[in-house]
C-alpha positions in Angstrom: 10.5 14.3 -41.7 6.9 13.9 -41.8 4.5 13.5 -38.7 2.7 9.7 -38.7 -0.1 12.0 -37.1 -1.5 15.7 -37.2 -0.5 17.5 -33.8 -3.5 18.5 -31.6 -3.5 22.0 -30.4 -6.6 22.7 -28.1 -8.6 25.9 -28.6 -8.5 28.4 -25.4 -12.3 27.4 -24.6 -10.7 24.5 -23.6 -8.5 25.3 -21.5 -8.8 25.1 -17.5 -11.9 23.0 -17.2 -11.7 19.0 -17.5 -9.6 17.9 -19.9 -11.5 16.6 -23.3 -10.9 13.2 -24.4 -8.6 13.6 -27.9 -8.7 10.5 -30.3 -5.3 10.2 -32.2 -5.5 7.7 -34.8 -6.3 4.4 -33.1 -5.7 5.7 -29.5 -7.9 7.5 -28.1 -6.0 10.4 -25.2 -8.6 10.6 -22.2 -8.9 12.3 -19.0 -7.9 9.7 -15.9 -10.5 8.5 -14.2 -11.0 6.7 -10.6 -11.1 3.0 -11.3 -7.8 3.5 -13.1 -5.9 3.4 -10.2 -5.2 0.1 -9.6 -4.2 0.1 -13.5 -1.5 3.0 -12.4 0.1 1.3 -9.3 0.4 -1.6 -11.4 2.1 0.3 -14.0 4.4 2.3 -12.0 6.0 -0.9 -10.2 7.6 -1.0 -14.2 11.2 -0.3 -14.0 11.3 1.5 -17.3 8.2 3.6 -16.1 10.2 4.3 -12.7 13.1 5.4 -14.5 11.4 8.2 -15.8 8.8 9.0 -13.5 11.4 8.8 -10.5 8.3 7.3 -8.2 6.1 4.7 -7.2 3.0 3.6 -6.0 2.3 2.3 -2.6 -1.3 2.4 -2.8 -4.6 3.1 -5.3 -4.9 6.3 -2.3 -1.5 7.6 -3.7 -2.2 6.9 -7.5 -5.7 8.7 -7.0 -4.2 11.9 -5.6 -1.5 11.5 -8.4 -4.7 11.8 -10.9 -6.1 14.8 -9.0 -3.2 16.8 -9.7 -3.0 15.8 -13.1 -6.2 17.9 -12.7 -5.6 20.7 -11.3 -2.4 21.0 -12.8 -4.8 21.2 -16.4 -7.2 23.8 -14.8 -4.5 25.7 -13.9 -3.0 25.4 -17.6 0.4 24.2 -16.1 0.9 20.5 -17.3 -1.9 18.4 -18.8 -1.9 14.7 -18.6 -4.1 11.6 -20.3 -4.3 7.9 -19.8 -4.1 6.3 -23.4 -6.4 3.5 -24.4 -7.5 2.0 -27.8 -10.1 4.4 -29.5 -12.0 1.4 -29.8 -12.3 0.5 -26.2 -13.2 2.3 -23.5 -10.5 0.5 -21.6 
């Protein structure tokens, strides 16, 4: 079965600093940033997002320290994580 889009592998010079901003066909894969916080409690009151994610956010205080270790999870090459917008927007 063919891929509708070439996998990213990141070179090691990436690895462990911030993580770079990928663009994958028309999405662009970017690190999280502080104003999109409000954007993730929103999100996580979803029930389909709940059901996977097992959690929820009370607050923009709990969905910023949710980014943080999205973070240092990456500098510490154990998970990675990006908010997905259009590569067209810098929504």
């Amino acid at each position: 079965m063919p891929y509708l889009l070439e996998p990213v592998r990141l070179n090691e010079a990436l690895l462990g600093g911030d993580p770079p901003s990928v663009e994958a066909g028309p999405l662009l894969l970017r690190p999280w940033r502080p104003e999109d916080a409000l954007q993730l409690v929103e999100a996580f009151r979803d029930a389909l997002i709940q059901r996977w994610h097992l959690r929820r956010f009370d607050s923009t205080g709990e969905s910023e320290v949710w980014m943080k270790e999205r973070l240092a999870r990456w500098r510490d090459r154990a998970g990675g994580g990006w908010a997905i917008t259009p590569a067209d927007e810098d929504a």
